[in-house]
N, C-alpha and C positions, 0 to 999 in steps of 0.2 A: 719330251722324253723319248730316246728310242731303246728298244728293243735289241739286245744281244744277239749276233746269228749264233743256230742252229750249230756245234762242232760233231760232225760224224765220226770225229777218230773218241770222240769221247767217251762211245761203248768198247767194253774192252776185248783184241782180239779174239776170235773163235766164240764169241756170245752171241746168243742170239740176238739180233735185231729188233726189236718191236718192233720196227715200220716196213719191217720184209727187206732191208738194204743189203747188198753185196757188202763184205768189210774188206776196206782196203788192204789194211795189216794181215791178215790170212794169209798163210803161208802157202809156199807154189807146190807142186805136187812132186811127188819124187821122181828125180831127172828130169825136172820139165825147166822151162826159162825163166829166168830171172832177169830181171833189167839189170844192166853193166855187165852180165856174165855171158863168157866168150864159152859157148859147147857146155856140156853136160854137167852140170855138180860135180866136183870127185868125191864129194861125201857120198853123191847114191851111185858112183860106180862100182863099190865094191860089194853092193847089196846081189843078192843072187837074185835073178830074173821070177818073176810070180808065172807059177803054173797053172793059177787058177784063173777057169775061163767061164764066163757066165753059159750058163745052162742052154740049150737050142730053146729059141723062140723068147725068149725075155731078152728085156733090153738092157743093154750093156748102162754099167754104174762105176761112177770110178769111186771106190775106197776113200780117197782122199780128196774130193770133190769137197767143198763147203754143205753144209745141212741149212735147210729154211725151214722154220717150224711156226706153223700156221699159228694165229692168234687166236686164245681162248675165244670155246664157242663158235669157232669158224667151221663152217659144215659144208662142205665141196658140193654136196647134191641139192645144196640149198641156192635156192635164187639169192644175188645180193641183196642184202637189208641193211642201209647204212644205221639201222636204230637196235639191231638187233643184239638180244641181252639185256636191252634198255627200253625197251619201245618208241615209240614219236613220244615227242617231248610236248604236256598238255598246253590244248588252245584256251588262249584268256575267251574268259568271255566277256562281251560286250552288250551293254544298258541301250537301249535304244532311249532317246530323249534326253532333255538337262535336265532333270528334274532336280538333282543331286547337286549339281555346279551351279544352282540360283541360288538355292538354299542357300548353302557356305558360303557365295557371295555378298548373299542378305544379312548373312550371320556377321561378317567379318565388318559391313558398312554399319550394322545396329553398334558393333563393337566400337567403333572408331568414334561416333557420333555419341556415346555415354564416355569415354574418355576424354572427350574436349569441353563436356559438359562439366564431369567430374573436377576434369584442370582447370576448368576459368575459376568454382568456385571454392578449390583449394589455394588457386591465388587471393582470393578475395574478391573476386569479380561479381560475387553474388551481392554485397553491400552497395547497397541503390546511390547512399550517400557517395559512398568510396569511386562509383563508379563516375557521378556527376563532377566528383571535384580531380580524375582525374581528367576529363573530357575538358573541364575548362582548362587545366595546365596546357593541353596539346595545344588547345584555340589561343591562347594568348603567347606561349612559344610561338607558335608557328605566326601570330600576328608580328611579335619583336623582331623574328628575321629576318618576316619579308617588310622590316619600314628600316630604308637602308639609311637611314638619319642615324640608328642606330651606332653605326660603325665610320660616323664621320662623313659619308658619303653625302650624296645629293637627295632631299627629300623630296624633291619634286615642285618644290617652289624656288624660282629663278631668284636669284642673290641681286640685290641692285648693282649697277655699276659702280665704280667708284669713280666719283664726281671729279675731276681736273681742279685743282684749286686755283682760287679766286684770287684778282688782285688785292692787294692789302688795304691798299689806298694810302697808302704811308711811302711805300720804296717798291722798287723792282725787286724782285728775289732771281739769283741763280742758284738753283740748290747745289749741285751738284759739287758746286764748291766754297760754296756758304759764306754768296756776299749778299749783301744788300745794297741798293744805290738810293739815295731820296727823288721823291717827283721833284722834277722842278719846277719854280714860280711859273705861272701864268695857267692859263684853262687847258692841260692836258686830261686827256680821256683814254679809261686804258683800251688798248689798239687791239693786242690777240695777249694768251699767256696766262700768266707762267707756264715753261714748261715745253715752249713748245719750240719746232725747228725751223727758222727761217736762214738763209744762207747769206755770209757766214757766218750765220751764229746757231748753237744749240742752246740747249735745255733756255729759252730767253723769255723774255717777256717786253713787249711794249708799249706805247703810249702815243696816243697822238694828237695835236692839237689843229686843229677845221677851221682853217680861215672859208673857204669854203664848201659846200659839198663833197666837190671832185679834189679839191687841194686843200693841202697839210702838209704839216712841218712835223719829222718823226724826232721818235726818242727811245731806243734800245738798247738790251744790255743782256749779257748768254757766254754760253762757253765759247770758247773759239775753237769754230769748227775746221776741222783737215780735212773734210771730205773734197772741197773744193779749193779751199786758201789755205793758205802753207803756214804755219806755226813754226820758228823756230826760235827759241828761247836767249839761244845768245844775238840774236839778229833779230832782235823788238820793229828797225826800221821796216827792213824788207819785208817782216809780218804784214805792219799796216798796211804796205803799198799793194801787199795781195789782198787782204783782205778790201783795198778800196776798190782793187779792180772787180772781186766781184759784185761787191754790194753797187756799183755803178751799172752793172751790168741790168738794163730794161728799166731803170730808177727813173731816165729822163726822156723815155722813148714819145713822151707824147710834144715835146718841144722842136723847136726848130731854129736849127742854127747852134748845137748847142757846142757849147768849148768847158773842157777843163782846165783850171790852172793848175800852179805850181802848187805841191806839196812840201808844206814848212814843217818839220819833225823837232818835237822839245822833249828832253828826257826828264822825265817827272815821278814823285814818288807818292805812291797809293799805298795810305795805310802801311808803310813800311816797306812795300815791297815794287822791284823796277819799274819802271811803264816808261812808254814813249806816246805824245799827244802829236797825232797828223793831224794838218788843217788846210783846206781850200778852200776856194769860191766857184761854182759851178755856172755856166752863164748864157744865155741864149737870146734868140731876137724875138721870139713870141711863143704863147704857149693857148690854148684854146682855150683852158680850163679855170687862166688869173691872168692878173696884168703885170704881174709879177715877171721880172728878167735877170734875175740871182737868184742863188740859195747859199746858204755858208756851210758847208760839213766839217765834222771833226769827229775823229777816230782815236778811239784810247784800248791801246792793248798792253796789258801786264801779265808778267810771269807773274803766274802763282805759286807754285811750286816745282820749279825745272822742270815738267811737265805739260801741264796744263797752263793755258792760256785764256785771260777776262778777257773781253773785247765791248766795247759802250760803243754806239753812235748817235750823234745828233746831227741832225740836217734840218737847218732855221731857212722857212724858204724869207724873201724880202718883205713880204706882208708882216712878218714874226720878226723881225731882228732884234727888237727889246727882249729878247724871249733868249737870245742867242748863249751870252755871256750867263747866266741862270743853269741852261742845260747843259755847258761847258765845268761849270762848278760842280754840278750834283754829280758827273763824272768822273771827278779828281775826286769828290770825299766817298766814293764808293769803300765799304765794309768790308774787311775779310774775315772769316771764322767769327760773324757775331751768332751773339748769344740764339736772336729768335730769326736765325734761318735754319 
């Protein structure tokens, strides 16, 4: 907030001043100068000249001079006293010590401490019972919040994995597009799977039969995989001949001398829907691991739905060839959309 100045025209001309000021507004004396005016008044020119002359030895006073008239109680032969009329304005007195500001401090903390006392047991807080059964509510809320099992989360005990399912012992499963194939005759042993990705095949599962140790005659069956061999729906040939290049790829690397033959393509129908069956014989002069110097493959790729693509492989090495025609069959009666995939 401020403060209004002070307006000095606001006493009215020819008044006294309280504060002893000149007033502006006062009028000039007769024939004397006025601001804007050029030479004498003609109002006081036609006044007749004053013959009155102040007396020898006193000091000249002009008539029309402004008056200042001292402020009540003001005594010229008195020394200044800015109090005077009033006197000095009385000294506080002063307490030496606290005496007085412990007290009412003591006072005020007695007060504070009967009003907390007072409010706990107008809440109820004096009831022993009241108080125990709300102490247990706090301890068992505050146990509920913090067991984050509570709110679905993690209790602190590790969840098992969930286990990869098991061969069936009946068929191969591809879930993902819910065929089945039956094992076929002879002593197959499941290989890896279901489920898993071997190239190219996905979601597959296999089987394998041990003439010995180090050598076996496979039997698999999976999505057909794009990552590496080409899928293409209206072109079932060209599918196979990709997918043999990769599954050939490191399949005979332990032989020597080895050759492929010609690949014979028959179009064949699985469970109602396209396929085409590629078939070779793979061939070599020795191998360290059998006595064995063929193997027979056969590749079966069907569209499933203008999309996705089955893909089955058997590979009868010569120690197996009873075996061959068995693994070729359970290929072609491959399931689609059965019930218990």
């Amino acid at each position: 907030m401020t403060y209004p100045p002070q307006d000095p025209g606001a006493v009215p001309p020819g008044a006294p001043d309280p504060y002893g000021h000149s007033q502006p507004a006062a009028q000039p004396p007769a024939g004397g100068y006025a601001p804007g005016q050029v030479g004498p008044d003609p109002a006081y020119s036609s006044a007749p000249p004053t013959t009155q002359m102040p007396a020898a030895g006193s000091p000249y006073q002009d008539p029309n001079a402004p008056q200042y008239y001292p402020q009540p109680g003001y005594d010229p032969n008195q020394p200044y006293n800015p109090y005077q009329g009033y006197g000095p304005p009385p000294v506080q007195a002063t307490t030496k010590g606290g005496g007085g500001t412990a007290l009412l401090v003591i006072g005020v903390v007695l007060l504070m401490a009967l009003g907390a006392v007072g409010g706990y047991f107008w809440l109820g807080g004096g009831d022993p019972d009241e108080g125990e059964l709300a102490g247990g509510q706090d301890d068992s809320s505050t146990s509920q919040e913090s067991d984050p099992g509570d709110d679905g989360g993690e209790t602190g005990e590790e969840e098992p994995e969930e286990e990869a399912p098991l061969p069936s012992g009946t068929s191969l499963t591809v879930t993902s597009i819910g065929s089945l194939t039956p094992i076929p005759a002879g002593e197959w042993q499941p290989y890896y799977g279901p489920g898993v990705a071997n190239e190219p095949l996905t979601d597959s599962e296999g089987y394998a039969f041990y003439h010995t140790e180090e050598w076996i005659s496979f039997f698999g069956v999976g999505l057909f995989s794009g990552a590496n061999a080409q899928f293409d729906p209206a072109d079932l040939r060209a599918s196979a001949a990709s997918a043999a290049d990769v599954w050939l790829t490191g399949s005979f690397s332990s032989v020597e001398g080895y050759q492929m033959g010609e690949i014979a393509y028959q179009d064949v129908t699985v469970d109602g829907k396209t396929g085409v069956l590629a078939t070779w014989r793979n061939s070599w002069t020795s191998t360290p691991g059998s006595t064995d110097t063929f193997e027979d493959t056969a590749i079966l790729v069907v569209d499933v739905d203008g999309v996705n693509g089955f893909l089955g492989i058997a590979s009868i090495a010569q120690s197996g060839t009873d075996s061959y025609q068995s693994a070729v069959d359970a290929l072609l009666a491959t399931d689609f959309d059965a019930e218990t995939a």
